[in-house]
N, C-alpha and C positions, 0 to 999 in steps of 0.2 A: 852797844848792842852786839854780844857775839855772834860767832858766825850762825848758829842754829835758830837765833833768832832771824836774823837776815834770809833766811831761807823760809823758816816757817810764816815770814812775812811779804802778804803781795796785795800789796793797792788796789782794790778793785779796779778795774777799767770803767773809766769815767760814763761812755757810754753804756753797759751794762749797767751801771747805778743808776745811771737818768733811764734807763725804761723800764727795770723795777720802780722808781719814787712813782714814774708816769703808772704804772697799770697798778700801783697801790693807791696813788690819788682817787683817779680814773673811778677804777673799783668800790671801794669805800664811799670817796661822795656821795656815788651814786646809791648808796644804802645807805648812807645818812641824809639825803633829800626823802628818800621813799620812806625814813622812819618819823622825818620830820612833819612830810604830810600824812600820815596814817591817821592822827587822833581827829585832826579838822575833815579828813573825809568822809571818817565812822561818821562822828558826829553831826555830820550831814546828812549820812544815809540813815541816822535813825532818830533824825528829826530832834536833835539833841541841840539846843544853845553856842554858839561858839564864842560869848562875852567870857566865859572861862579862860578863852589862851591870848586874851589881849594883853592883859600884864608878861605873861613870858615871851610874846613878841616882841613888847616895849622895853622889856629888861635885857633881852638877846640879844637885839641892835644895837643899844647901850653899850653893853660888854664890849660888842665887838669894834664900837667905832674907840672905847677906848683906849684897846688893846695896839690898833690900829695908830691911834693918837699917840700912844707914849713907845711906837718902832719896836716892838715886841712883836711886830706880827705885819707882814706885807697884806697889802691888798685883800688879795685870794686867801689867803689864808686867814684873817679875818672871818672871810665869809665862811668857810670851814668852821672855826672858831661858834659862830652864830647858829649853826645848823648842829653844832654839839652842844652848845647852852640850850638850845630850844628843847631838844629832845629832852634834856638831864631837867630842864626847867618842869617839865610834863613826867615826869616820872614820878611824882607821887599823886597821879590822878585816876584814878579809877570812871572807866565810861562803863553805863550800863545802858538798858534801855527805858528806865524811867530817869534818872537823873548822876549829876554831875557828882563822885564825892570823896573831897579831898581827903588825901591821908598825908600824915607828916616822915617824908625821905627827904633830906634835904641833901640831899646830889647836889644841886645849885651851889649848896655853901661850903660841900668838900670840891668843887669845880675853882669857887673864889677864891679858898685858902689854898689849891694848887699852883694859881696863879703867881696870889702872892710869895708864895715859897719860890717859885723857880724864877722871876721876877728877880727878888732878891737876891738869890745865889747865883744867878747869871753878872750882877752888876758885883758883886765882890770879888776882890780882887782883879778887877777886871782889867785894870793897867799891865800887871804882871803876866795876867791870861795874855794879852794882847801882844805883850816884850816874845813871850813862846809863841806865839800862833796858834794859842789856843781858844782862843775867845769866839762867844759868837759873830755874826756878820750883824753892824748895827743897823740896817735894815729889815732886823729882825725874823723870826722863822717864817720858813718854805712853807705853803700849802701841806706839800707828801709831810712836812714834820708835823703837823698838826694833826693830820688822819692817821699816824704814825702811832704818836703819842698818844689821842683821847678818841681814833674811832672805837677803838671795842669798847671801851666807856661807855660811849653813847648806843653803838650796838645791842650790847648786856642791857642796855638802861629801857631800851625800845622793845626789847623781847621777851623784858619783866621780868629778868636776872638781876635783880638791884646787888646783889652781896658781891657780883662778879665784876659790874660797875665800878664797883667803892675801890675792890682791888685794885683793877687795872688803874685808877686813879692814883692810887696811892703807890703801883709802880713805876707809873709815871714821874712823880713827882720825887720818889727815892732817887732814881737813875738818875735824872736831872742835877738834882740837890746832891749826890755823892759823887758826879764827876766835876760840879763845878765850882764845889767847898775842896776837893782833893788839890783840882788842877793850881785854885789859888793858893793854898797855906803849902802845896808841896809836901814833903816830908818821902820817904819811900813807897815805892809802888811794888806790886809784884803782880804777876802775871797768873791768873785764879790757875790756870791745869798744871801746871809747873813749879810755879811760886817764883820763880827766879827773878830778882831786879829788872824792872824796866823803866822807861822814864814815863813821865808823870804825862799823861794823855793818848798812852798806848792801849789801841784794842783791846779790851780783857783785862787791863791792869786794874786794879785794886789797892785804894790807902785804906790805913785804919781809921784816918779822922773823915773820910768822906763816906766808908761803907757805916759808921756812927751814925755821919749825920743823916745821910740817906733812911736808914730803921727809923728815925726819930722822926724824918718828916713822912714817912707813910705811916708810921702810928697817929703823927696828928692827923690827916686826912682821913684813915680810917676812926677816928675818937670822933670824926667832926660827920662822917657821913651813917658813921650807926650808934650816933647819939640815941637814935630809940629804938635801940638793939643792943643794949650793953650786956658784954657778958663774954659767953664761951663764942659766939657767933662774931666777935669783935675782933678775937684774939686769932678765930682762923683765920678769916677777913685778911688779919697784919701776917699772920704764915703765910698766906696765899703771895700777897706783895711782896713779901721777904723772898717768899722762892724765885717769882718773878724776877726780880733784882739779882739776884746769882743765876740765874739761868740768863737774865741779858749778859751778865759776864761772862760765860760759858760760851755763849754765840760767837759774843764778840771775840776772845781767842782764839777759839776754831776758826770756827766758817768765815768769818770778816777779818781776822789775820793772811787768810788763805787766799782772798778776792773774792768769795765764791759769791757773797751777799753784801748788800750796804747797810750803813747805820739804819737807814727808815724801814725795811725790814726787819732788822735786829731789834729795834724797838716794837715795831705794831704784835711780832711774835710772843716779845717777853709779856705786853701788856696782855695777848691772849691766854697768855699759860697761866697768869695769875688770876685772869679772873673765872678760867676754868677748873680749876684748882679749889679757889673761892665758893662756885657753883657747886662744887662736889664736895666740900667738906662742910657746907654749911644745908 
């Protein structure tokens, strides 16, 4: 790293980072609790059935104890986890005030196949991640990473922006899947404002074979969540993720180069712009 890198480079200050993850946990939860109980409280106040959200209780808890079960996800986070399936699980329900009726979104099965994408790319290469210090903690993610990564998902998902949902999923699951197919196979990095060589897990940096595989796993995610929206609304959908994923890079070289912000900021941002983006072009 030359010297203009060592300069444009400054660690956030640990405390600063822990009271942003805290006032974005904090924050977010607490709008994904309030989105969580919205459908069950309509539906009470207008005399509506609530046997409708017992399968996506059953299925939410599920998720979450297994996420929980195979160290992908602490505790708390977890439960985070369960309070964003629930909502993405109720997202193709329409309440009125004569009756219940279902439409087919299946946010639930671009949530699944998020999972298993970054799942997977988290444990490959994972020896090599670990020889760098680059691998996750196998205690698996923070709470703040999970409102990080899938609160506006679930946000978008609860406010009846499905298209901006699928996005932010799908840039989720890019950013994941193209730093942690890069960090293992290696190969050169470069730094997105500059381009200049950096090593392989630096803020901002960029491979060819991980910003690939990144496009391809938010294609599938977006393929799998507007399955019954094929078309030109598909393809902004995957522009909106793709912008996402280079504006998380963008971040990450400036402002998270600089200390100014932390990774779970740099993520909950990117996920927002894609699925605003998403919202607006579609």
């Amino acid at each position: 790293m030359d010297k203009e890198l060592e300069r444009l480079h400054r660690a956030i200050p640990k405390a600063r980072d822990q009271a942003q993850s805290r006032a974005l946990l904090w924050i977010t939860g607490t709008l994904l609790l309030l989105g969580a109980l919205a459908p069950p409280f309509a539906a009470l106040r207008l005399g509506l059935p609530l046997w409708p959200l017992r399968m996506p209780l059953i299925f939410s808890a599920g998720f979450a104890l297994l996420v929980w079960a195979l160290r992908a996800a602490t505790p708390t986070a977890a439960a985070m986890g369960f309070l964003v399936c629930f909502i993405l699980a109720q997202s193709g329900e329409v309440w009125t005030r004569l009756s219940l009726y279902p439409t087919s979104r299946p946010a639930l099965l671009a949530l699944i196949a998020l999972f298993v994408l970054t799942f997977a790319a988290t444990q490959f290469g994972r020896r090599r991640k670990e020889i760098h210090g680059l691998s996750e903690p196998r205690r698996g993610r923070q709470a703040s990473q999970i409102v990080a990564n899938l609160g506006i998902a679930a946000l978008f998902a609860a406010s009846g922006r499905y298209s901006g949902c699928i996005a932010a999923l799908a840039e989720a699951a890019a950013d994941t899947v193209s730093s942690e197919i890069g960090q293992a196979i290696g190969g050169p990095a470069h730094l997105l404002t500059t381009w200049r060589s950096v090593p392989a897990g630096t803020d901002g940096g960029i491979t060819a074979i991980g910003t690939i595989a990144g496009l391809a796993a938010a294609a599938l995610i977006v393929a799998i969540g507007m399955s019954h929206q094929p078309g030109r609304s598909s393809v902004m959908v995957w522009l909106a993720s793709s912008a996402g994923l280079f504006f998380d890079s963008l971040l990450g070289a400036t402002f998270e180069r600089r200390g100014w912000i932390g990774n779970d900021l740099v993520n909950f941002t990117s996920t927002l712009i894609a699925a605003v983006v998403a919202t607006v072009l579609t």
